[in-house]
TORDO-823153 format. One record per residue (C-alpha): x, y, z. Coordinates in steps of 0.2 Angstrom, whole numbers, plus 5000, padded with zeros to 4 digits. Last residue first. Layout:
N
{east X north Y up Z}
...
END
This chain:
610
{east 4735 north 4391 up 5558}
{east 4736 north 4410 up 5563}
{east 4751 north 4421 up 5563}
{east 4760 north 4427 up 5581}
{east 4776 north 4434 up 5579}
{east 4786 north 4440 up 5593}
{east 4802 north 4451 up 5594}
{east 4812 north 4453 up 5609}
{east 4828 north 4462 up 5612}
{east 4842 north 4463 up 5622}
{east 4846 north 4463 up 5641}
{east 4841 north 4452 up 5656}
{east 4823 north 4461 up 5659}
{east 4819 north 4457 up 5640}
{east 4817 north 4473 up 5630}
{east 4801 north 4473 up 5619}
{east 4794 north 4468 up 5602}
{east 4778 north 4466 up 5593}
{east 4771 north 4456 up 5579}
{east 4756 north 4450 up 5572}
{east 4748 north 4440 up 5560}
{east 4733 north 4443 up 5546}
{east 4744 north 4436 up 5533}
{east 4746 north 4454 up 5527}
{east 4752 north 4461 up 5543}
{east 4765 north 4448 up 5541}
{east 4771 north 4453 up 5525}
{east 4768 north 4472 up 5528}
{east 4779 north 4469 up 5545}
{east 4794 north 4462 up 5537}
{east 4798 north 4471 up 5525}
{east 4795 north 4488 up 5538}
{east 4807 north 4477 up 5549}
{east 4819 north 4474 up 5531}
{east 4818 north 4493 up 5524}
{east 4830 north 4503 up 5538}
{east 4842 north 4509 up 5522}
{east 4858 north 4501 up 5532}
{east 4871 north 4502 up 5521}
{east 4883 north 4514 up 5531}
{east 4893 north 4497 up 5538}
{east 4892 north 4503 up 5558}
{east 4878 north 4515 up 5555}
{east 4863 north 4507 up 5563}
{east 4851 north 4515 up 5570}
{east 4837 north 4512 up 5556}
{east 4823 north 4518 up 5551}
{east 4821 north 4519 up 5531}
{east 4801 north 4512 up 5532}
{east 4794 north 4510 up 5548}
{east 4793 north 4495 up 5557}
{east 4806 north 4502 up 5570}
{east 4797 north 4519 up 5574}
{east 4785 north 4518 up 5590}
{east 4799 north 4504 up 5598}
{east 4812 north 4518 up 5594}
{east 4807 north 4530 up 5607}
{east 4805 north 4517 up 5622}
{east 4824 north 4512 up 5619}
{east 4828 north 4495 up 5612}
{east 4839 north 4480 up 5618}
{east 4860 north 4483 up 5619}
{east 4861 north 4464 up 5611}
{east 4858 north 4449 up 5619}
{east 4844 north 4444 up 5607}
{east 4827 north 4436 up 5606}
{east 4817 north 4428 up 5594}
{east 4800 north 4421 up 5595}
{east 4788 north 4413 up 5583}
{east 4770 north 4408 up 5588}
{east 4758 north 4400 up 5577}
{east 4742 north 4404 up 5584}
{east 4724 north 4397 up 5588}
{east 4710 north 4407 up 5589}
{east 4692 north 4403 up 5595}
{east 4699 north 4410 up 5613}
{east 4717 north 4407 up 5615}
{east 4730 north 4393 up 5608}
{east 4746 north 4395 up 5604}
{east 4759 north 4385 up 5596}
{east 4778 north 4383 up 5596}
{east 4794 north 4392 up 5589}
{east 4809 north 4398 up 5599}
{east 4823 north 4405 up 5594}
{east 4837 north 4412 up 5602}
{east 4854 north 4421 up 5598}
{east 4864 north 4423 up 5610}
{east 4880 north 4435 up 5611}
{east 4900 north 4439 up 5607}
{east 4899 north 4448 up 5591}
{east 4887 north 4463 up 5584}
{east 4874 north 4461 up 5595}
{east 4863 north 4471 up 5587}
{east 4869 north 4468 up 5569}
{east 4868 north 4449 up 5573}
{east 4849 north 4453 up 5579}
{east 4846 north 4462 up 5562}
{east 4850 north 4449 up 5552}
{east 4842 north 4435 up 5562}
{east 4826 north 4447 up 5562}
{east 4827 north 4450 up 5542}
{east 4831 north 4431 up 5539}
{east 4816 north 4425 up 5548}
{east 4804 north 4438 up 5538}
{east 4811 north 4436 up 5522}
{east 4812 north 4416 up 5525}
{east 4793 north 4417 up 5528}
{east 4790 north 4426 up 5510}
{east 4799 north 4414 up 5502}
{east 4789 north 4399 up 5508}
{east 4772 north 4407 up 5504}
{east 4758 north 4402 up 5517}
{east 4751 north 4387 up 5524}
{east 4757 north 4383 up 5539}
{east 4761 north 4367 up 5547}
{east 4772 north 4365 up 5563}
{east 4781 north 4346 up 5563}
{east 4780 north 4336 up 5578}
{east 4794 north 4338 up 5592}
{east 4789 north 4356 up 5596}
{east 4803 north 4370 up 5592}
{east 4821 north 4376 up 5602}
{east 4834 north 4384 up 5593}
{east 4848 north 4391 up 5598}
{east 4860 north 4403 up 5590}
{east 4878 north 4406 up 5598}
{east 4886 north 4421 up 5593}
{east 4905 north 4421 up 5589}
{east 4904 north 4433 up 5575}
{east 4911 north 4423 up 5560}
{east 4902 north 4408 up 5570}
{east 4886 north 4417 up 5567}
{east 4890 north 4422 up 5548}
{east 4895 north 4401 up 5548}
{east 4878 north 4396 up 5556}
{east 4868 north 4409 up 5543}
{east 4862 north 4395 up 5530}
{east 4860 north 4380 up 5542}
{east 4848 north 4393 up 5553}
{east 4838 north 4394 up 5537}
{east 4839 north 4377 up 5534}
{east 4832 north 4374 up 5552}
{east 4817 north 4385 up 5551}
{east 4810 north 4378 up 5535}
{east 4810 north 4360 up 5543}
{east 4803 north 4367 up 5558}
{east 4792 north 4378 up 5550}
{east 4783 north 4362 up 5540}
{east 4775 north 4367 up 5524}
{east 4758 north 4371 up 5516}
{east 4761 north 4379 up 5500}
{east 4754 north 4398 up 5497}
{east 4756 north 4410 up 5479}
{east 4755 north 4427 up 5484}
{east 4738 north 4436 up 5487}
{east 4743 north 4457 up 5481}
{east 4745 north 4468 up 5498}
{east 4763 north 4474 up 5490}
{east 4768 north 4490 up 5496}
{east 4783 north 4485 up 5508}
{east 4789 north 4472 up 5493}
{east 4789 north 4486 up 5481}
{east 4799 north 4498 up 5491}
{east 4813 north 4481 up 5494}
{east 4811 north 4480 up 5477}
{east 4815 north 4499 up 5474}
{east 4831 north 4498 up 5486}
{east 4836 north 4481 up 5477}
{east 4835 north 4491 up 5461}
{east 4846 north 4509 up 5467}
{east 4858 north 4495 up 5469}
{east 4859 north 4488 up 5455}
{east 4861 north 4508 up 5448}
{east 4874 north 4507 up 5456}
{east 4881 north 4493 up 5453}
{east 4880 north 4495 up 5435}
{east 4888 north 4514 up 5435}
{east 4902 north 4505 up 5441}
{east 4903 north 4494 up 5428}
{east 4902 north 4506 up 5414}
{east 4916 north 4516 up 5423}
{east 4928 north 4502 up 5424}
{east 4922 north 4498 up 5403}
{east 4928 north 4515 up 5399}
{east 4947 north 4510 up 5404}
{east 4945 north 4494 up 5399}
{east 4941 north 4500 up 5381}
{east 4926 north 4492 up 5373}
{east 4918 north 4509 up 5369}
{east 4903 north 4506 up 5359}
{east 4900 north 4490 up 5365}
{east 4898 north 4494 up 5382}
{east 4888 north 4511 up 5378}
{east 4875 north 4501 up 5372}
{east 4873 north 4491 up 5388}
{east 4876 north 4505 up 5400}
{east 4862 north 4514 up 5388}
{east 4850 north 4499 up 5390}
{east 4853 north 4500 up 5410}
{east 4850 north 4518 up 5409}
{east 4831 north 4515 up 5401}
{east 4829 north 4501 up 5413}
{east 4832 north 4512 up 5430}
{east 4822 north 4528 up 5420}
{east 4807 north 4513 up 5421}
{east 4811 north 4507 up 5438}
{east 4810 north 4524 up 5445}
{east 4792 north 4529 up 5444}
{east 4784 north 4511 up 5449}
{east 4797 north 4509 up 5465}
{east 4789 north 4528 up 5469}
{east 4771 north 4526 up 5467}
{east 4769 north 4511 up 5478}
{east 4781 north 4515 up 5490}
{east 4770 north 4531 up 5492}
{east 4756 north 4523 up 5496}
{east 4766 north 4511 up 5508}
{east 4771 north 4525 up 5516}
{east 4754 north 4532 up 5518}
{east 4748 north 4517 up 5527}
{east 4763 north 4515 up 5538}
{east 4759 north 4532 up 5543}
{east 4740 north 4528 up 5548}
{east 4745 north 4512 up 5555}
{east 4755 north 4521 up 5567}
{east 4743 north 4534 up 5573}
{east 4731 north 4520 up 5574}
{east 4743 north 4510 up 5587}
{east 4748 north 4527 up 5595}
{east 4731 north 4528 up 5599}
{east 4727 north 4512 up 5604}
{east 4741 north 4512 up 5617}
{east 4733 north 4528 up 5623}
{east 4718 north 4524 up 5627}
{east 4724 north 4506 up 5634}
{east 4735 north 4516 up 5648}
{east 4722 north 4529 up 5651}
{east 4718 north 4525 up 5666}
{east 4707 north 4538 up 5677}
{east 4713 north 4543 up 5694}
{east 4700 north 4555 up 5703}
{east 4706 north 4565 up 5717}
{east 4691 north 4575 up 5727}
{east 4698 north 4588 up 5738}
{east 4692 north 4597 up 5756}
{east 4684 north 4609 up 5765}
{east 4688 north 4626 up 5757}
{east 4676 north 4637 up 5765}
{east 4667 north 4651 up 5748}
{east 4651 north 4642 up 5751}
{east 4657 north 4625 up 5756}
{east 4668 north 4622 up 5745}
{east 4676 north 4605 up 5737}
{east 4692 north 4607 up 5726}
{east 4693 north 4595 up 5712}
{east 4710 north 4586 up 5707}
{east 4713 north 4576 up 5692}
{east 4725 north 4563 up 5688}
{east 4727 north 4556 up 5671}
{east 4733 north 4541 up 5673}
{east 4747 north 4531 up 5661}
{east 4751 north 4513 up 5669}
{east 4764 north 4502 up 5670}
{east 4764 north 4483 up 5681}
{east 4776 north 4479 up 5694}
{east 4763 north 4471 up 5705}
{east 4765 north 4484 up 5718}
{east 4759 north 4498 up 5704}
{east 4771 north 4509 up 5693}
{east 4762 north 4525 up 5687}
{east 4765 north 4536 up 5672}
{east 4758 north 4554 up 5673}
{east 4747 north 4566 up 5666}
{east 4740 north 4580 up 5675}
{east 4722 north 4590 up 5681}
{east 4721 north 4605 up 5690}
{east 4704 north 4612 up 5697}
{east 4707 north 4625 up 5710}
{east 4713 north 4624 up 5727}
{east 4733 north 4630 up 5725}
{east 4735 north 4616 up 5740}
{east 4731 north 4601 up 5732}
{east 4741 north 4603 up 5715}
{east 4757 north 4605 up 5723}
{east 4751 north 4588 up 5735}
{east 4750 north 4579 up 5719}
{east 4767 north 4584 up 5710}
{east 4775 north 4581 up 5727}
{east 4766 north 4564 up 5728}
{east 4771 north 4559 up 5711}
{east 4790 north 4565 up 5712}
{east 4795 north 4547 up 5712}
{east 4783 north 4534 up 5713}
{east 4782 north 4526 up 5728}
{east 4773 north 4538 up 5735}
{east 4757 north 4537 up 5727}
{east 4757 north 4519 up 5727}
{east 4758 north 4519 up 5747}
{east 4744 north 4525 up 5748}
{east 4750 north 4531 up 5766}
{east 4753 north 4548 up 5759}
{east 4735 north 4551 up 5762}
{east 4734 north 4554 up 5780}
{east 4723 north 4541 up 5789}
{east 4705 north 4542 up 5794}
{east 4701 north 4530 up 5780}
{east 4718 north 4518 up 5776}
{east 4711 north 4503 up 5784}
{east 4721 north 4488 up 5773}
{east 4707 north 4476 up 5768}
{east 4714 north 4476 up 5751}
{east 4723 north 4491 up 5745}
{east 4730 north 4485 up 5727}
{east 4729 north 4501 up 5723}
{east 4716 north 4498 up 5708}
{east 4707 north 4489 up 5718}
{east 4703 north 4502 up 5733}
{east 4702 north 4515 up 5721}
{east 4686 north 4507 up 5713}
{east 4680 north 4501 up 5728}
{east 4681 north 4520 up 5732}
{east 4689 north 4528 up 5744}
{east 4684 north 4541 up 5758}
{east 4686 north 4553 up 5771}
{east 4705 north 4552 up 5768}
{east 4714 north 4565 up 5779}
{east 4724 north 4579 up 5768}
{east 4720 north 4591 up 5780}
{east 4708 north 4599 up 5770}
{east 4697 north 4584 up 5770}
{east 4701 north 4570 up 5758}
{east 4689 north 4561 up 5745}
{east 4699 north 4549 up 5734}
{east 4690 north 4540 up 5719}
{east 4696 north 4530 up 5705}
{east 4679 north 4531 up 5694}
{east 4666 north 4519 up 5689}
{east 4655 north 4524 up 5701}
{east 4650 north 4512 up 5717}
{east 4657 north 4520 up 5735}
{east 4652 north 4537 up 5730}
{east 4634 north 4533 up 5725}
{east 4633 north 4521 up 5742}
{east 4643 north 4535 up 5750}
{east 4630 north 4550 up 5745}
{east 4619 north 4553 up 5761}
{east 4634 north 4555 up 5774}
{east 4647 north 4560 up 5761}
{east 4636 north 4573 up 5759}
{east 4634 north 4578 up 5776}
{east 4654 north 4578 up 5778}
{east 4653 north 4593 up 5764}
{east 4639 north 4604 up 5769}
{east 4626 north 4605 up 5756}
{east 4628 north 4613 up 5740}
{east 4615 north 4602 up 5730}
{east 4604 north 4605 up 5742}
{east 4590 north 4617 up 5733}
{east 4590 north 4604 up 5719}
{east 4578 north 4593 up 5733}
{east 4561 north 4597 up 5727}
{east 4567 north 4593 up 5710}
{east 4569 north 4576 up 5713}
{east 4588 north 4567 up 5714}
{east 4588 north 4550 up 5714}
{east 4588 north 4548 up 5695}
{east 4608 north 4546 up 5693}
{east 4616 north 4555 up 5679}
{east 4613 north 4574 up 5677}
{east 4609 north 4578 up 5695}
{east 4621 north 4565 up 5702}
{east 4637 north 4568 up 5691}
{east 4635 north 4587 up 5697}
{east 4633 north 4583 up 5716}
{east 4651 north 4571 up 5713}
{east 4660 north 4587 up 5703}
{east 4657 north 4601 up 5715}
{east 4645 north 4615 up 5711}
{east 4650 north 4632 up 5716}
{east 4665 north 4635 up 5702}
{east 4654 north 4627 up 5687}
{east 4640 north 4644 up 5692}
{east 4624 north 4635 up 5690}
{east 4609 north 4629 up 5681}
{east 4598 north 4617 up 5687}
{east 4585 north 4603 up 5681}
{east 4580 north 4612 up 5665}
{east 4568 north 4601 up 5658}
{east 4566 north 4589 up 5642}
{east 4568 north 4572 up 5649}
{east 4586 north 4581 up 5661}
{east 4591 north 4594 up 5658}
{east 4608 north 4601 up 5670}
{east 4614 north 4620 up 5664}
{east 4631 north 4622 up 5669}
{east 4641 north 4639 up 5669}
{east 4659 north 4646 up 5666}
{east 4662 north 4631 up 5656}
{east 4680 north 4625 up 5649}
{east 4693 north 4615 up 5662}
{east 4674 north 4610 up 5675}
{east 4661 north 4606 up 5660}
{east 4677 north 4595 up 5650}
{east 4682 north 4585 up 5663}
{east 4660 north 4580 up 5665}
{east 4662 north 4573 up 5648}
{east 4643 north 4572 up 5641}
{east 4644 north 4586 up 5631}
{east 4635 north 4600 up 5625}
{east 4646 north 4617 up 5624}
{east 4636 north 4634 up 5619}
{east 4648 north 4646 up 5619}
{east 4646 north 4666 up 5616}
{east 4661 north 4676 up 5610}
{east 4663 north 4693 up 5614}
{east 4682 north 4696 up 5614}
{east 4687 north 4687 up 5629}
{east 4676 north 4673 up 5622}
{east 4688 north 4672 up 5607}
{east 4702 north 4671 up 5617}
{east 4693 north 4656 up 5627}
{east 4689 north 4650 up 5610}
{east 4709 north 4651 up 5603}
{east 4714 north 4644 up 5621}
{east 4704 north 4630 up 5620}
{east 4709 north 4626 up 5600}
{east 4727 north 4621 up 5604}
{east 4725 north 4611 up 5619}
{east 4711 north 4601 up 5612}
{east 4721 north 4597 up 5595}
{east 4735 north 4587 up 5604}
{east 4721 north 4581 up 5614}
{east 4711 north 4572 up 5601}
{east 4695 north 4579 up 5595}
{east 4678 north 4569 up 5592}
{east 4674 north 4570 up 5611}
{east 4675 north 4589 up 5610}
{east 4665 north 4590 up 5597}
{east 4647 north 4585 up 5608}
{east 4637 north 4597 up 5601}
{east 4649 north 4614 up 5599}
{east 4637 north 4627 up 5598}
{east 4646 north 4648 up 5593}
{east 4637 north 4662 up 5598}
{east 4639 north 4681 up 5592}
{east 4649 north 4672 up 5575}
{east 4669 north 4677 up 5568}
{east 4663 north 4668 up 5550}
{east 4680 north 4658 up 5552}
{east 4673 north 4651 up 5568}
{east 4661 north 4639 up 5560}
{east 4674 north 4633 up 5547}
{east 4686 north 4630 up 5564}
{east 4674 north 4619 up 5572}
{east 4673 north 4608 up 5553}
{east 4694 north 4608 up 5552}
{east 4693 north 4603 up 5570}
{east 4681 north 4588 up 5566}
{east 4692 north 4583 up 5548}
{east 4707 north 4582 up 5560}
{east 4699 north 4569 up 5572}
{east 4694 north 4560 up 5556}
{east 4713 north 4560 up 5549}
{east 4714 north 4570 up 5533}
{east 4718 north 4564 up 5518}
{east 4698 north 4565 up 5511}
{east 4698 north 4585 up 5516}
{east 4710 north 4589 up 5504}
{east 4726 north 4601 up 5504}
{east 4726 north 4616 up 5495}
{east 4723 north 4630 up 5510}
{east 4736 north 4622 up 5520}
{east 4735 north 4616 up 5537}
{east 4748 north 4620 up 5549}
{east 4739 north 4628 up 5563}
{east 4745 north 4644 up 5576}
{east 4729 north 4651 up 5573}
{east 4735 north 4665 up 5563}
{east 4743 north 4655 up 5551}
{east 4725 north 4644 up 5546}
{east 4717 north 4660 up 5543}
{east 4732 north 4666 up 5531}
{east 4732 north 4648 up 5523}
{east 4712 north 4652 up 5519}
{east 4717 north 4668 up 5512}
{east 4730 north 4662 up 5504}
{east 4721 north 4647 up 5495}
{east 4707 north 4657 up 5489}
{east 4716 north 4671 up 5482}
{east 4725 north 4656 up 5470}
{east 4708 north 4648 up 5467}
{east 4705 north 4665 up 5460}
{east 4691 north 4678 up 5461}
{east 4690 north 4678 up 5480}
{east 4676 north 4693 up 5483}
{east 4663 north 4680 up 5474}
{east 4647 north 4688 up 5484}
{east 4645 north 4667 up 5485}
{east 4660 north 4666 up 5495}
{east 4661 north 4681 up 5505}
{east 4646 north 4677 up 5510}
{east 4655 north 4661 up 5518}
{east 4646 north 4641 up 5517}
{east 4659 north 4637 up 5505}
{east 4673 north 4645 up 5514}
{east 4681 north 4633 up 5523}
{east 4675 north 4617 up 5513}
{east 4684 north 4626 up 5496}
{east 4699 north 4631 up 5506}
{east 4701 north 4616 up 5515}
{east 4700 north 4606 up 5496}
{east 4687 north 4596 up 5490}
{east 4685 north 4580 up 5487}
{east 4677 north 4574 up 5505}
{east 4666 north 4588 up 5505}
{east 4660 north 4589 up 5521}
{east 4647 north 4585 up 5532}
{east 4648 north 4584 up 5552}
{east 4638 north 4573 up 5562}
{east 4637 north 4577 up 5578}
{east 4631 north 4598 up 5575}
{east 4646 north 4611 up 5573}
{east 4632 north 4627 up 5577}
{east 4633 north 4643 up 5572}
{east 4624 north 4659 up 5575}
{east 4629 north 4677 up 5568}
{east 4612 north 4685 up 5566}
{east 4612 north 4680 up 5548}
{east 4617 north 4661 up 5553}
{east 4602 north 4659 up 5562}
{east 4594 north 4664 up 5545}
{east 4604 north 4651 up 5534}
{east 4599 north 4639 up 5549}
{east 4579 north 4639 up 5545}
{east 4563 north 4645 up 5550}
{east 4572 north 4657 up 5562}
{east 4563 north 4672 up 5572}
{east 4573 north 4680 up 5588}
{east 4566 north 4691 up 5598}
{east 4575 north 4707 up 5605}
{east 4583 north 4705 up 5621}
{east 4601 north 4703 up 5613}
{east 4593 north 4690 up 5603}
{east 4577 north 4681 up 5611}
{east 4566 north 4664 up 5607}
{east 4549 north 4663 up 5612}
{east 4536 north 4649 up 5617}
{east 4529 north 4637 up 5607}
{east 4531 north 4622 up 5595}
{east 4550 north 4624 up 5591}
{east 4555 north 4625 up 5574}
{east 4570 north 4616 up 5573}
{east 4586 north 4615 up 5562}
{east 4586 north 4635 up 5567}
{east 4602 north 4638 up 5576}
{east 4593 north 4639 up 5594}
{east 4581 north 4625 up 5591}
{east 4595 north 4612 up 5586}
{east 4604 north 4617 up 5601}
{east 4590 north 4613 up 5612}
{east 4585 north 4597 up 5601}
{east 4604 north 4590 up 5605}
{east 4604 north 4593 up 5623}
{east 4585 north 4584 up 5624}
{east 4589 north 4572 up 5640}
{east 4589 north 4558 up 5626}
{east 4605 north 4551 up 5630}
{east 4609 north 4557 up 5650}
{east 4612 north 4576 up 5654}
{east 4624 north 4591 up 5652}
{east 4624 north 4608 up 5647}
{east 4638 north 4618 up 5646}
{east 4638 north 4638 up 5645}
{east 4654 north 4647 up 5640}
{east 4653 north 4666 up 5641}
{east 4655 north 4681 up 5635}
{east 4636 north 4686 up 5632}
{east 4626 north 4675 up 5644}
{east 4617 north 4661 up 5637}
{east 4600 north 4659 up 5645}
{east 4586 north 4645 up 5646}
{east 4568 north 4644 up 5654}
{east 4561 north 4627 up 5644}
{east 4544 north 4622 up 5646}
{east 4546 north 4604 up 5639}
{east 4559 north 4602 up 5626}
{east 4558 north 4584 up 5617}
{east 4540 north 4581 up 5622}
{east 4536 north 4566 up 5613}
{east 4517 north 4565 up 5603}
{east 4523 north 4567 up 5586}
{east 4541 north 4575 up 5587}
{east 4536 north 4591 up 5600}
{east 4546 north 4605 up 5605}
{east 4542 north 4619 up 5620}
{east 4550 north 4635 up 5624}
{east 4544 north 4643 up 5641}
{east 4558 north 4657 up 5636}
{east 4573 north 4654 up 5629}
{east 4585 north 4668 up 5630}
{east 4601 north 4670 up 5620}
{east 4615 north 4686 up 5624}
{east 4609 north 4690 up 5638}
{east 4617 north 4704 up 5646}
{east 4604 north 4717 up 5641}
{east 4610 north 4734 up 5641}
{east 4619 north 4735 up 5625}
{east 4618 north 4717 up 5616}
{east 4615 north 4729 up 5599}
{east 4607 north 4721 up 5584}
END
């Protein structure tokens, strides 16, 4: 069907669905334009998902009309929304967890079952060809089960644009996707938009409306509260309507009104949302600051409203902050930006600072700035991504130390063979260095196999501070060698643990061993071991700490991972002992961690549990 002459690509007209006696949808007037990203937004429960589930054909609705391209629109079921080019990534996603992308791709296609690709082979390429113009790096052979989850959700949005649909509904997969992915696949559905593309886009990520949408639609227990160009509705009156239940319907018509008037009537909301908030005017005067803000900044009782903003003084003690900020303030149109921010206390953040400009028709009369932390966010993030990696090297640890130890045997057997059939000393030089080779190529496999290993080893209880001095005991002449001076503090009564004796002098030995190859000569060695108690927990505590060059920010993300190493003085380094270290403690249900200490070097901290 033709969209000629009507520029409506959806309409809903008084629709209304019912489960049992609950109005889900009540009386509903609703449009999507064609071209264009509509949003709507509302509390749990508000009916988003049921709206969405009506339009692709999950859901009959009880009455009222559905219309395509001004026609109407009947669908008893999905496949026949899908006929007319509708498709819908619902919350919970299905996929088929042993098959490949190509097969998950293209399962749902006509192209599919019509059996235009005759080969896996055909398959493949033409899914890898998709995947290429995108700008992705999936292949058509991988699987869907070793993907990461936010992966499986864009492999699932990009099944739903293969098909090239009228109207595309995302239901809340933005909040799935991580922001790597987000910046690539915004572009792809604003081109696709460009080109015809309608977008529905539930979400409950106010951002997301004001960077993505072109218009807003605000429901609220089953009814249309408002709907309205993204550009003419500032963020706060948006936030109001779709989550706060002061506003009634008799008042929707001042949802634009002048800006000092809504500070006016809206500072108790203002003053109380979990959000950093700053409100100046267009003069860069502080109208107002949240208690959020106010905390967050350390402001205290400081009087800062009336004043110019650059008195935070937090924003201008960061270098380039303020610059970066005021840049943004003056182009007056939504711009958002990560940075990293040093508060009086000394502590680090990373903020995402946003800037929303307030109108007053077409009168620019101002900015919002909200500051959100995304310091633990991010942390967590690079914690999963890590335990990710770690989890598929020790995967392949475990295939590969099993691979090579049987050809390892089989040319140990030969050297031995070949031994006595040719005893001269000349032969016998080669033999033997074939033999510490391939000695070698063993400790490198066990060191593979130890990494892997999350078998229950055999436990004693014994005294770390008896442990802990012998070990000292054995590296005392390497340590005098080098002129580094280890000391060792530890509580007066004994510090029990029960765990496998061998595999605690792995881990103390590793550290010791790679402090000395920090420092090299001429340093301090510490340790320190005691006990920790916190809530329901308490630990056994294990610190060392170096004098050596310390660690750059980079190679804290990488140090426990297998064959990572900055060391190249004595070219034997295979970067194994951390990673060593960290399976075994990881395996005991410990922790440990390590930063630069404010006079120099390095510290690492183990925390394992009585």
């Amino acid at each position: 069907m033709s969209s000629k002459g009507n520029e409506n690509r959806i309409e809903l007209k008084n629709l209304t669905l019912k489960y049992g006696q609950f109005h889900a949808l009540q009386n509903v007037d609703f449009s999507i334009r064609n071209a264009e990203i509509h949003a709507v937004i509302g509390e749990h429960g508000a009916g988003k998902s049921s709206l969405a589930q009506v339009i692709s054909g999950y859901k009959k609705p009880d009455s009222g009309r559905i219309l395509l391209n001004g026609s109407p629109l009947y669908t008893s079921n999905p496949f026949d929304a899908k006929e007319n080019g509708i498709e819908i990534v619902m919350q919970e996603i299905e996929q088929y967890e042993r098959l490949s992308l190509a097969q998950n791709l293209f399962g749902n296609s006509p192209d599919f079952f019509k059996k235009k690709f005759f080969t896996r082979k055909e398959l493949n390429s033409k899914t890898d060809e998709f995947f290429k113009s995108l700008g992705f790096e999936f292949t058509g052979k991988q699987r869907i089960f070793n993907l990461k989850d936010t992966e499986k959700v864009l492999i699932e949005l990009l099944k739903h644009l293969l098909p090239e649909p009228k109207l595309l509904i995302l239901d809340e997969t933005f909040e799935k996707m991580t922001a790597v992915d987000l910046n690539k696949i915004i572009p792809i559905l604003k081109q696709r938009k460009s080109e015809g593309l309608s977008i529905l886009f539930i979400t409950h990520r106010i951002d997301d409306v004001y960077t993505f949408a072109d218009r807003v639609t605000v429901i609220r227990n089953g009814r249309i509260l408002t709907t309205e160009y993204v550009k003419n509705i500032d963020k706060i009156n948006l936030i109001k309507l779709a989550y706060t239940q002061v506003v009634q319907e008799s008042s929707l018509n001042t949802t634009n009104q002048e800006f000092y008037q809504l500070l006016k009537y809206n500072r108790a909301i203002l003053e109380t949302l979990p959000i950093n908030l700053i409100v100046i005017d267009e003069n860069q005067i502080i109208r107002l600051m949240n208690n959020n803000a106010k905390a967050y900044f350390s402001i205290g009782d400081t009087p800062l409203l009336g004043s110019k903003l650059m008195n935070i003084k937090a924003l201008t003690d960061n270098a380039g902050l303020y610059e970066q900020l005021y840049s943004s303030m003056e182009k007056h149109r939504l711009e958002s930006f990560t940075t990293r921010l040093t508060h009086p206390n000394g502590k680090e953040t990373i903020n995402v600072i946003t800037v929303y400009p307030i109108y007053d028709g077409v009168l620019f009369i101002g900015s919002m700035i909200i500051i959100s932390d995304i310091t633990k966010e991010e942390n967590l993030r690079q914690k999963l991504d890590f335990s990710e990696r770690l989890g598929s090297v020790g995967l392949l640890a475990a295939g590969v130390s099993h691979e090579i130890n049987n050809p390892l045997e089989i040319i140990m057997n030969e050297v031995e063979y070949l031994r006595r059939l040719l005893p001269e000393e000349k032969h016998r030089k080669v033999l033997n260095n074939i033999e510490e080779e391939v000695d070698s190529i063993e400790q490198i496999v066990s060191s593979l196999a130890a990494f892997s290993d999350n078998s229950q080893t055999k436990v004693e209880e014994i005294d770390l501070n008896s442990l802990l001095s012998h070990i000292i005991n054995l590296v005392k002449y390497n340590a005098v060698q080098r002129n580094i001076d280890i000391q060792f503090s530890t509580p007066e009564e004994p510090v029990m643990l029960s765990c496998n004796r061998t595999e605690i002098k792995q881990i103390v030995l590793n550290l010791i061993k790679n402090s000395f190859e920090a420092i090299h000569s001429d340093g301090t060695l510490e340790i320190k071991l005691s006990k920790e108690s916190m809530i329901n927990t308490s630990w056994i505590k294990l610190v060392v700490r170096d004098t050596g060059p310390g660690i750059s920010e980079e190679d804290k993300k990488n140090i426990f991972l297998p064959f990572f190493s900055k060391k190249t003085s004595n070219g034997i380094n295979m970067g194994l002992g951390l990673s060593v270290s960290y399976g075994i403690i990881n395996k005991m249900n410990g922790k440990i961690s390590v930063e630069n200490h404010a006079e120099g070097g390095c510290i690492f901290t183990i925390r394992l549990p009585e």
